[in-house]
PDB file of N, CA, C and O in Angstrom, chain B, residues numbered from 101:
ATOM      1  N   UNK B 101       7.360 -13.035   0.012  1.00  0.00           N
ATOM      2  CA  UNK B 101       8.384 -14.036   0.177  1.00  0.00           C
ATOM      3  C   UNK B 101       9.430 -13.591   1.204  1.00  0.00           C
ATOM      4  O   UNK B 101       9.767 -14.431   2.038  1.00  0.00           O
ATOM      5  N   UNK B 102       9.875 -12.616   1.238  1.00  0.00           N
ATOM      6  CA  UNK B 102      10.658 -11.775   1.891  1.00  0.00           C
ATOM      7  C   UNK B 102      10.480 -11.820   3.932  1.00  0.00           C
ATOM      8  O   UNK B 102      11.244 -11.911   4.893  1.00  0.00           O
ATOM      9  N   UNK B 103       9.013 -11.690   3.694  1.00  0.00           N
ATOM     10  CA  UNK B 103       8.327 -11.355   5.177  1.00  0.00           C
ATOM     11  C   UNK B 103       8.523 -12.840   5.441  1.00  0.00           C
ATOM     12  O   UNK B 103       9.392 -13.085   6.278  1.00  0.00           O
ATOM     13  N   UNK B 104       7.968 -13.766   4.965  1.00  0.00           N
ATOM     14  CA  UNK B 104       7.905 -15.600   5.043  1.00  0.00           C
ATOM     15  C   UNK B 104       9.293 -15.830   5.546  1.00  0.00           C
ATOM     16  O   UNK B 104       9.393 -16.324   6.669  1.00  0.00           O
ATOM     17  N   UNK B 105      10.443 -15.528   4.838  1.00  0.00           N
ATOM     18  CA  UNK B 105      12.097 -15.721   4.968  1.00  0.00           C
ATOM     19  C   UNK B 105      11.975 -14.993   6.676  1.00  0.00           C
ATOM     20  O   UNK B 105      12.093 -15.872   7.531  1.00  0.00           O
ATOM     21  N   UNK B 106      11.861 -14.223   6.989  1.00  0.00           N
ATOM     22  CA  UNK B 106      12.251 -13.183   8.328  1.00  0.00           C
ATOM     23  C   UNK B 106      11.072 -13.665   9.062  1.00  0.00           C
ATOM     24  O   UNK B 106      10.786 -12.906   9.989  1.00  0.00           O
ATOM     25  N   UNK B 107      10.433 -14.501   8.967  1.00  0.00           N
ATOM     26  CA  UNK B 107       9.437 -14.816   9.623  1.00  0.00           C
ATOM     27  C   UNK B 107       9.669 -16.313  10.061  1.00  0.00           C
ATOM     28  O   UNK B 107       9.231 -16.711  11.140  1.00  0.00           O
ATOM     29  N   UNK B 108      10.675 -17.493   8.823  1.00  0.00           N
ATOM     30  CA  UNK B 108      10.958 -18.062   9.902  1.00  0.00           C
ATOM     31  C   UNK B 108      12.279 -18.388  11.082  1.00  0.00           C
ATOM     32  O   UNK B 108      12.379 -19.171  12.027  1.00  0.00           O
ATOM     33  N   UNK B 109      13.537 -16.960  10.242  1.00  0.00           N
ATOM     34  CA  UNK B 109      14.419 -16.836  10.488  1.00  0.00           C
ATOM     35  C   UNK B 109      14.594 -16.323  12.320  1.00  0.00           C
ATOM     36  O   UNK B 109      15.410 -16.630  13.189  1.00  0.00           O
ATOM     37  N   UNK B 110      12.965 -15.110  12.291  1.00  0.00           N
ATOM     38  CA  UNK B 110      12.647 -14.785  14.099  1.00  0.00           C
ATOM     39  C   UNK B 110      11.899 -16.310  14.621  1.00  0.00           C
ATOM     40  O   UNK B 110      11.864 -16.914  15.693  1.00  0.00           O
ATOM     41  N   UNK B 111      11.561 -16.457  13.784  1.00  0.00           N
ATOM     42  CA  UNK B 111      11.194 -18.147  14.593  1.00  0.00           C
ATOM     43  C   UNK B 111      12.455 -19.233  15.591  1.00  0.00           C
ATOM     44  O   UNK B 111      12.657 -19.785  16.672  1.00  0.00           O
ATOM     45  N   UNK B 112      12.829 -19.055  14.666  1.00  0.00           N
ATOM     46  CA  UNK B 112      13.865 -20.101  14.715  1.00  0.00           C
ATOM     47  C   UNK B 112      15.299 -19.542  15.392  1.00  0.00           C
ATOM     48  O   UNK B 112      16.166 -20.161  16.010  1.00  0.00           O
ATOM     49  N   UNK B 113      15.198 -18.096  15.019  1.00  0.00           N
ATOM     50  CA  UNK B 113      16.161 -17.531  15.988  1.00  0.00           C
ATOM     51  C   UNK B 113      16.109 -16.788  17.754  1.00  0.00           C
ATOM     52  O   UNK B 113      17.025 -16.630  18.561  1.00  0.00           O
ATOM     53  N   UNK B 114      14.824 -16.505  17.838  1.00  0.00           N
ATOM     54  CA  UNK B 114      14.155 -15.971  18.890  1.00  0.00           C
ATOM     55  C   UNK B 114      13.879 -16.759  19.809  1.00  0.00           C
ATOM     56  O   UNK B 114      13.055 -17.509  19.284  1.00  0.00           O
ATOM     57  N   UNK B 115      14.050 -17.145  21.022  1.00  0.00           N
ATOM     58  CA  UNK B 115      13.834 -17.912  22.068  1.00  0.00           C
ATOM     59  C   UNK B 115      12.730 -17.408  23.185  1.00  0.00           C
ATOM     60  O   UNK B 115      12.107 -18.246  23.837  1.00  0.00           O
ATOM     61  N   UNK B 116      12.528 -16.040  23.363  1.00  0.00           N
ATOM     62  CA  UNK B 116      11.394 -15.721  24.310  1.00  0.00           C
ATOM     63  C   UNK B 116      10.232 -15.262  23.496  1.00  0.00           C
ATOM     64  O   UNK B 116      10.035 -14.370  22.671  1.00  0.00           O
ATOM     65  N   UNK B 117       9.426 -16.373  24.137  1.00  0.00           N
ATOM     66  CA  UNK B 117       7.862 -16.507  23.518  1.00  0.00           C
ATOM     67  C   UNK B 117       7.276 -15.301  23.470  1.00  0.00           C
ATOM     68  O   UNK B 117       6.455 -15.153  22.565  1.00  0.00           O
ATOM     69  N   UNK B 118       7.459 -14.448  24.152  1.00  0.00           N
ATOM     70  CA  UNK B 118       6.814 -13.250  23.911  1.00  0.00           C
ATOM     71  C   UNK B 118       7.384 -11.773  23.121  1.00  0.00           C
ATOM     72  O   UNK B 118       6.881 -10.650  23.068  1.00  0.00           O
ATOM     73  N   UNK B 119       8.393 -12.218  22.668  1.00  0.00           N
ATOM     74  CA  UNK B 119       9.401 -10.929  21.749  1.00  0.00           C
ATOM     75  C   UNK B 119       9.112 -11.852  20.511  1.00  0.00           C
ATOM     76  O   UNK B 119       8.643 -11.183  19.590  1.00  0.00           O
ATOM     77  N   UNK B 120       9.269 -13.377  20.163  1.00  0.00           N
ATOM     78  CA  UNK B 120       8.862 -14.096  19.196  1.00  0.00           C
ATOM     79  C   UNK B 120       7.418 -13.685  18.177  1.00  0.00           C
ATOM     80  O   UNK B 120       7.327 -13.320  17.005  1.00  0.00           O
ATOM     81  N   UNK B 121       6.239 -13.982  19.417  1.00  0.00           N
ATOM     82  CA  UNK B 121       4.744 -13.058  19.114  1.00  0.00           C
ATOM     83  C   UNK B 121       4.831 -12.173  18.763  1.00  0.00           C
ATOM     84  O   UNK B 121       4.455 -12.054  17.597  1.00  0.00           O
ATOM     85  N   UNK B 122       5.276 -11.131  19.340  1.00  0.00           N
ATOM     86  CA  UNK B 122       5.409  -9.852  18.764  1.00  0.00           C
ATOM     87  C   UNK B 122       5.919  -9.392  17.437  1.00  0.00           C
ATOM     88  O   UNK B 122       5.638  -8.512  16.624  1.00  0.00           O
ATOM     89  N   UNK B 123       6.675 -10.235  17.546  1.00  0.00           N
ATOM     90  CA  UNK B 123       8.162 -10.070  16.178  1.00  0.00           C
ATOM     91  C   UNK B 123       7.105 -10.764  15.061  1.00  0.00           C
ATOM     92  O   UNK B 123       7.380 -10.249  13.978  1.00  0.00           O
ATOM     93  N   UNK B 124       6.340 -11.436  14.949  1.00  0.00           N
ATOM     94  CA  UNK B 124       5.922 -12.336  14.410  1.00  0.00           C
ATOM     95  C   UNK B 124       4.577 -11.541  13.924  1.00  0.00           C
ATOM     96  O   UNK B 124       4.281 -11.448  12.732  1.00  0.00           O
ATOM     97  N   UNK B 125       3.705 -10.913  15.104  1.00  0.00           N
ATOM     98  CA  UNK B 125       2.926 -10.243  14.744  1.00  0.00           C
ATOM     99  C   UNK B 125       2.650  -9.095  13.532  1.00  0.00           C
ATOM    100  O   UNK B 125       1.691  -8.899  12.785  1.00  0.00           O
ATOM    101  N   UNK B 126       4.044  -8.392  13.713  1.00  0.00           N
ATOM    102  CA  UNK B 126       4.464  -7.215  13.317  1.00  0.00           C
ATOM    103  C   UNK B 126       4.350  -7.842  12.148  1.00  0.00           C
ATOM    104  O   UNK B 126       3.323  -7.843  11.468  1.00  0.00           O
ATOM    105  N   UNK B 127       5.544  -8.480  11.824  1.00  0.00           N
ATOM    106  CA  UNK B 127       5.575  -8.726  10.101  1.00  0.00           C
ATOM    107  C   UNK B 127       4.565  -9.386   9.501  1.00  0.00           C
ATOM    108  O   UNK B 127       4.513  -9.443   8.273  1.00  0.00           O
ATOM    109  N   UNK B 128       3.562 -10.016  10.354  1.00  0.00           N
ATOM    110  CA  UNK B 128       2.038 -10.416   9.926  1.00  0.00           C
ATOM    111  C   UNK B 128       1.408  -9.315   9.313  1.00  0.00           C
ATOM    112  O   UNK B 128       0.904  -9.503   8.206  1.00  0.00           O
ATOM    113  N   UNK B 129       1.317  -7.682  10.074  1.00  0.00           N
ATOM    114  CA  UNK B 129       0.916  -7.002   9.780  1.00  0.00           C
ATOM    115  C   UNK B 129       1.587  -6.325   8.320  1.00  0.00           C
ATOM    116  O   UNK B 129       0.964  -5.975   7.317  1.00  0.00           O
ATOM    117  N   UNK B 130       3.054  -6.270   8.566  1.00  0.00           N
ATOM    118  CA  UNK B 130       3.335  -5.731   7.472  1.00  0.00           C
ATOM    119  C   UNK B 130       3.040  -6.337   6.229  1.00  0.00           C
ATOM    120  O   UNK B 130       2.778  -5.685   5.218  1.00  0.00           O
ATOM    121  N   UNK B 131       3.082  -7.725   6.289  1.00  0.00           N
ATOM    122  CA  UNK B 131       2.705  -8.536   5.215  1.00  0.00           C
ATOM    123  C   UNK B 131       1.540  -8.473   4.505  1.00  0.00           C
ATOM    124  O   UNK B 131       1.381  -8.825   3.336  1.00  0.00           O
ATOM    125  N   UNK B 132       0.570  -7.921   5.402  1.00  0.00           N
ATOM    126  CA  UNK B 132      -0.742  -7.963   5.463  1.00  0.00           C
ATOM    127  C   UNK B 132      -1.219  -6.132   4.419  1.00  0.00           C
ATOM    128  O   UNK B 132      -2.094  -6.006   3.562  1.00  0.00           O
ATOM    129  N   UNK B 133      -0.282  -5.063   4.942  1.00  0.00           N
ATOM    130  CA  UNK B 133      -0.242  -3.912   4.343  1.00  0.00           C
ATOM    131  C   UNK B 133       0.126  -3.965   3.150  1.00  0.00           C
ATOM    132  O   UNK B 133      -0.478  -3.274   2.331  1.00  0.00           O
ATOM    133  N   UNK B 134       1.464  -4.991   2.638  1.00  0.00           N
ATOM    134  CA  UNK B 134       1.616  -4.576   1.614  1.00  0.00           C
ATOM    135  C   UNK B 134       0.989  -5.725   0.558  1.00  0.00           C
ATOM    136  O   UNK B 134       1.193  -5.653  -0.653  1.00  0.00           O
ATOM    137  N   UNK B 135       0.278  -6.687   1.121  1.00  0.00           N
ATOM    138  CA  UNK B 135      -0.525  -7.489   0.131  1.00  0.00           C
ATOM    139  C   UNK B 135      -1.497  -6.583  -0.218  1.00  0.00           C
ATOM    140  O   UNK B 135      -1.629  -6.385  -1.426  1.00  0.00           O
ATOM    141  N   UNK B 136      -2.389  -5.834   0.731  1.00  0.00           N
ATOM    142  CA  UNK B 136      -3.437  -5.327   0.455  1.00  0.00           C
ATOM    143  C   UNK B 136      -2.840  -3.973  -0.610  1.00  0.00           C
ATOM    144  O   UNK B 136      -3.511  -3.592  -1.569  1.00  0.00           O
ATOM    145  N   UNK B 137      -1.808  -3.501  -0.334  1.00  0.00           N
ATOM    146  CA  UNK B 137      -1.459  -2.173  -1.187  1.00  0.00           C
ATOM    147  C   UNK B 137      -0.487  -2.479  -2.776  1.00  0.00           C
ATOM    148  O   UNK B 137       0.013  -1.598  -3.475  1.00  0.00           O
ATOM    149  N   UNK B 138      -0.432  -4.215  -3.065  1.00  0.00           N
ATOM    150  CA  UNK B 138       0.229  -4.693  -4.024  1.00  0.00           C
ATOM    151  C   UNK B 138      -0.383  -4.088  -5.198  1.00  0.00           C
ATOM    152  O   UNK B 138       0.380  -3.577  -6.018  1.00  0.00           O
ATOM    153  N   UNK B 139      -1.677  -4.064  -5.417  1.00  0.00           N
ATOM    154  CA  UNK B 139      -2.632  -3.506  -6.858  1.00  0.00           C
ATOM    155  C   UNK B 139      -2.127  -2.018  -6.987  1.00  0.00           C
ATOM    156  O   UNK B 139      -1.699  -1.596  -8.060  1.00  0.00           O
ATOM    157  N   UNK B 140      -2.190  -1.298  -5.934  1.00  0.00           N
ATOM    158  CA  UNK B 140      -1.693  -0.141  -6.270  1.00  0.00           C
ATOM    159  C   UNK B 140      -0.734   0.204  -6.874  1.00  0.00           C
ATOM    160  O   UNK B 140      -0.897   0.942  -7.845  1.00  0.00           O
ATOM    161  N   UNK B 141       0.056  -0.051  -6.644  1.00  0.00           N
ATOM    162  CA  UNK B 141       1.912  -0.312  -7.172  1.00  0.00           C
ATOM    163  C   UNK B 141       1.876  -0.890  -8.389  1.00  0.00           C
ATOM    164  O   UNK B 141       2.364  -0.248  -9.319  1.00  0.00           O
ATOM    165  N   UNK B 142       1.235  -2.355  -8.681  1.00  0.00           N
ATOM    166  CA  UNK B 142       1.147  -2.928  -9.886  1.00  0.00           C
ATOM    167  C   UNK B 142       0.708  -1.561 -11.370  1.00  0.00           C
ATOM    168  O   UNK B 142       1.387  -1.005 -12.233  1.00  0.00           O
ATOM    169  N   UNK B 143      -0.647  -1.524 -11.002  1.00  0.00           N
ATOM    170  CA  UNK B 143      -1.556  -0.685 -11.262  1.00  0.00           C
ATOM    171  C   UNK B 143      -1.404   0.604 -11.095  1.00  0.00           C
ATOM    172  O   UNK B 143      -1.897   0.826  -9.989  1.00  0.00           O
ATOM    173  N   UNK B 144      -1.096   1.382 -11.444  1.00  0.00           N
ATOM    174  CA  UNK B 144      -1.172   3.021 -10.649  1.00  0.00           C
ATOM    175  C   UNK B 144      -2.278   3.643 -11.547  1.00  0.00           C
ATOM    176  O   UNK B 144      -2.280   3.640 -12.778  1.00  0.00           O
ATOM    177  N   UNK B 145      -3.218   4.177 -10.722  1.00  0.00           N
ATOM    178  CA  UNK B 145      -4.298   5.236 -11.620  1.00  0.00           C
ATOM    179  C   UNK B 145      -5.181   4.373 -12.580  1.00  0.00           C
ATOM    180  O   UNK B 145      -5.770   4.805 -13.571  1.00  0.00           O
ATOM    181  N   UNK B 146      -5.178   2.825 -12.035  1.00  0.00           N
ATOM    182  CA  UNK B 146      -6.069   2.051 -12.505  1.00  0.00           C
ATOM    183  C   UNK B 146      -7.535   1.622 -11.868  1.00  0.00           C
ATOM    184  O   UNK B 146      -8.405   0.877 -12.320  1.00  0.00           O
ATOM    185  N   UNK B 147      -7.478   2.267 -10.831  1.00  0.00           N
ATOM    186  CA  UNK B 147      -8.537   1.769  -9.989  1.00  0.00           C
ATOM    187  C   UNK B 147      -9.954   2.341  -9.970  1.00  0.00           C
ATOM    188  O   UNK B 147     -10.867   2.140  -9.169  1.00  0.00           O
ATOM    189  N   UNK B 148      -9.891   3.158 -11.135  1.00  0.00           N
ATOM    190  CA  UNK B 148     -11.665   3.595 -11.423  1.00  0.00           C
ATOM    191  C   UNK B 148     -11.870   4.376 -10.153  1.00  0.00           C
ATOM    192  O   UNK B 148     -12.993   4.231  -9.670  1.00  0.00           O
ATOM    193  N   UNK B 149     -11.089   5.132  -9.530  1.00  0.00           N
ATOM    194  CA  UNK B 149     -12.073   6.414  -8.419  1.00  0.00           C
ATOM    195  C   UNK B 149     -13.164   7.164  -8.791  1.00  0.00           C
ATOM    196  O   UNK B 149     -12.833   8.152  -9.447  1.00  0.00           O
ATOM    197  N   UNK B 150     -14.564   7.029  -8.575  1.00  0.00           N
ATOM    198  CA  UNK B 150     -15.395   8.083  -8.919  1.00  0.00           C
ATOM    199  C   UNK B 150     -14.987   9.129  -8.746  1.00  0.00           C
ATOM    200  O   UNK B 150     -15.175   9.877  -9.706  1.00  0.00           O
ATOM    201  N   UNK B 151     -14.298   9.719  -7.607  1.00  0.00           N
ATOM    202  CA  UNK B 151     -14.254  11.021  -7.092  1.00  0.00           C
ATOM    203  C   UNK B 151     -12.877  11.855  -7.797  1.00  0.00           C
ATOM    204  O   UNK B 151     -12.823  13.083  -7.724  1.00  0.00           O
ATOM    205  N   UNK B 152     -11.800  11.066  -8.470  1.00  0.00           N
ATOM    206  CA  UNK B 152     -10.786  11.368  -9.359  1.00  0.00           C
ATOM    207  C   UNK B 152     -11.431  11.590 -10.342  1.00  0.00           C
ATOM    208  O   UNK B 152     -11.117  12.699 -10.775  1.00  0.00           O
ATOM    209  N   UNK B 153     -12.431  10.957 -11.134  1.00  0.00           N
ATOM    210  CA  UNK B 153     -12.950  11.018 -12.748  1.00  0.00           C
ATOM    211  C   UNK B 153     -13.826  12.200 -12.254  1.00  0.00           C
ATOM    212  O   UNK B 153     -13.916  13.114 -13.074  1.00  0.00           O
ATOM    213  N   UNK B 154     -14.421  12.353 -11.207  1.00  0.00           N
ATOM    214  CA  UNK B 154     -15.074  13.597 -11.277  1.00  0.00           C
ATOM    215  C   UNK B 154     -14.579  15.055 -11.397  1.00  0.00           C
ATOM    216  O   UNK B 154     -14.968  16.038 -12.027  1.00  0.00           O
ATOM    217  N   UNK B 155     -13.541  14.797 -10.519  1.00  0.00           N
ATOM    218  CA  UNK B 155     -12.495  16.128 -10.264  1.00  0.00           C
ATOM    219  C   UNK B 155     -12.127  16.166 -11.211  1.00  0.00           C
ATOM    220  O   UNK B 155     -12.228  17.377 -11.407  1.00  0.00           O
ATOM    221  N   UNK B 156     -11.331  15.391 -12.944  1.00  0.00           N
ATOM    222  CA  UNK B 156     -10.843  15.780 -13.848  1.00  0.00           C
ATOM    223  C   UNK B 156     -11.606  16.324 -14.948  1.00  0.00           C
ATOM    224  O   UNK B 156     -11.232  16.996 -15.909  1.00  0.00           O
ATOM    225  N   UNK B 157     -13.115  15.766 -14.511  1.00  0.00           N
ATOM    226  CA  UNK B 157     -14.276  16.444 -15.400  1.00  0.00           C
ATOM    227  C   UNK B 157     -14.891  17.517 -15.258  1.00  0.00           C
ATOM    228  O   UNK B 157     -15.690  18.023 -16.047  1.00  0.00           O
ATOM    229  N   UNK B 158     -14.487  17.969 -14.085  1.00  0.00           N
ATOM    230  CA  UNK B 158     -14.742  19.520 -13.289  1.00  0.00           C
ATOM    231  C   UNK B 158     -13.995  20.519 -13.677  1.00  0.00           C
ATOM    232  O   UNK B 158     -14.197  21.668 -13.283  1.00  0.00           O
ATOM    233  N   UNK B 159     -12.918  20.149 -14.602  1.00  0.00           N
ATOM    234  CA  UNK B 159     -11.913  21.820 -14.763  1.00  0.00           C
ATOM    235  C   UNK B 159     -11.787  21.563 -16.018  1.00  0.00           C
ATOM    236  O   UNK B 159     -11.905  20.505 -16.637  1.00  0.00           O
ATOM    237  N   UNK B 160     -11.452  22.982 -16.464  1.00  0.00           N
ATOM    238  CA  UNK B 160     -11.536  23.184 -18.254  1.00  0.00           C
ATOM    239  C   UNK B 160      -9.720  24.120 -18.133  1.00  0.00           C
ATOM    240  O   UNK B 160      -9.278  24.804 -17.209  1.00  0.00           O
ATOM    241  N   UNK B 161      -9.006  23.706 -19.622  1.00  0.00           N
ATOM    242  CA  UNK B 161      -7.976  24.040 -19.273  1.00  0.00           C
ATOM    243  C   UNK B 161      -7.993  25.746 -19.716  1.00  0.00           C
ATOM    244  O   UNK B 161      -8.902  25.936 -20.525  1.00  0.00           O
ATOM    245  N   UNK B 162      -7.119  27.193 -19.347  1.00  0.00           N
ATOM    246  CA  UNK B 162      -6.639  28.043 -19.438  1.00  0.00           C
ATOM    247  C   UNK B 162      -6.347  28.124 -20.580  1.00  0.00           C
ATOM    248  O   UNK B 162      -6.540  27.177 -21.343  1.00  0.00           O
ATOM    249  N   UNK B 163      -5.799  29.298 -20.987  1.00  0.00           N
ATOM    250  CA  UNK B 163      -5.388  29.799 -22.387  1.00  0.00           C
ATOM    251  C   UNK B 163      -3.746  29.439 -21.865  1.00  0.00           C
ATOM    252  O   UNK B 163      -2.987  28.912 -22.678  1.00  0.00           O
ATOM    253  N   UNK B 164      -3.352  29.703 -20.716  1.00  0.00           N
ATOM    254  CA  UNK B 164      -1.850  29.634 -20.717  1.00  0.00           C
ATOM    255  C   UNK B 164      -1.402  27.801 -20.136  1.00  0.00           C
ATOM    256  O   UNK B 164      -0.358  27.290 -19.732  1.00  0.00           O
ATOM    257  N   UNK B 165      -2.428  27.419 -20.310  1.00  0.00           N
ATOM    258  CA  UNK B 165      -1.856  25.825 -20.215  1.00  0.00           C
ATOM    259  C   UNK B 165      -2.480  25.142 -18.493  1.00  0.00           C
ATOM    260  O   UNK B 165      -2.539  23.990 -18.065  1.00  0.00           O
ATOM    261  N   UNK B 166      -2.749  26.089 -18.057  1.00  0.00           N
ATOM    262  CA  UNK B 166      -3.044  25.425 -16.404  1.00  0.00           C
ATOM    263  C   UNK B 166      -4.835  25.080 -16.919  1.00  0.00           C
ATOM    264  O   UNK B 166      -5.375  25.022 -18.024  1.00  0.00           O
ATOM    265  N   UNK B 167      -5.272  24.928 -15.693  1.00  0.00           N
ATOM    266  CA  UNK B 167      -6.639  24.375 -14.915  1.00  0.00           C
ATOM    267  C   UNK B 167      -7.418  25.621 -14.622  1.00  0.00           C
ATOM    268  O   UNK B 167      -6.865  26.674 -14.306  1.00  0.00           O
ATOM    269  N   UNK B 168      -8.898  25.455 -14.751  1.00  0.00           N
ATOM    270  CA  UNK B 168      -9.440  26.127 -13.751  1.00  0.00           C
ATOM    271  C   UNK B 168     -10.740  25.801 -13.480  1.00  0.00           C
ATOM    272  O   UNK B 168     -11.443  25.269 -14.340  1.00  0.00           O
ATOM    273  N   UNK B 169     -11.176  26.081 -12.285  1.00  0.00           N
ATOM    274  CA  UNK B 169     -12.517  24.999 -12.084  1.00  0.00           C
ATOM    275  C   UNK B 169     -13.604  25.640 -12.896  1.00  0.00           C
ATOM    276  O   UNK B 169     -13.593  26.832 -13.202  1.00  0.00           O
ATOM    277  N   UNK B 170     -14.460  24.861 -13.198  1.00  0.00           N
ATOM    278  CA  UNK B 170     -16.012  24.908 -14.000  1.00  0.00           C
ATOM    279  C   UNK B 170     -16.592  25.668 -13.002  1.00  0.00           C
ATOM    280  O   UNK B 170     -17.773  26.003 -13.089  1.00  0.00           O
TER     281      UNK B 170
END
């Protein structure tokens, strides 16, 4: 919502077509980063990584409380 607001505020405030594009581009992109990175944030450590569930199934804990690999 945020990017949408500043998106049509450089619209409407920006007069050269080509700092407009640009300006416009940019926050396309950013918009675009943080839609795609929204689950993460929502979610943290929800996303089923094979390669996380493997690594935590790979180490057995210490007598003094740490890790150590299998």
């Amino acid at each position: 919502m945020a990017y949408a607001a500043l998106a049509v505020l450089a619209f409407t405030t920006l007069t050269d077509t080509r700092i407009r594009a640009g300006t416009l581009l940019i926050l396309g992109l950013f918009a675009f980063k943080s839609w795609m990175r929204r689950n993460d944030v929502l979610h943290p450590g929800s996303d089923g990584d094979a390669e996380d569930q493997v690594l935590a199934e790979s180490r057995r804990p210490r007598a003094d409380g740490g890790f150590e690999p299998m």
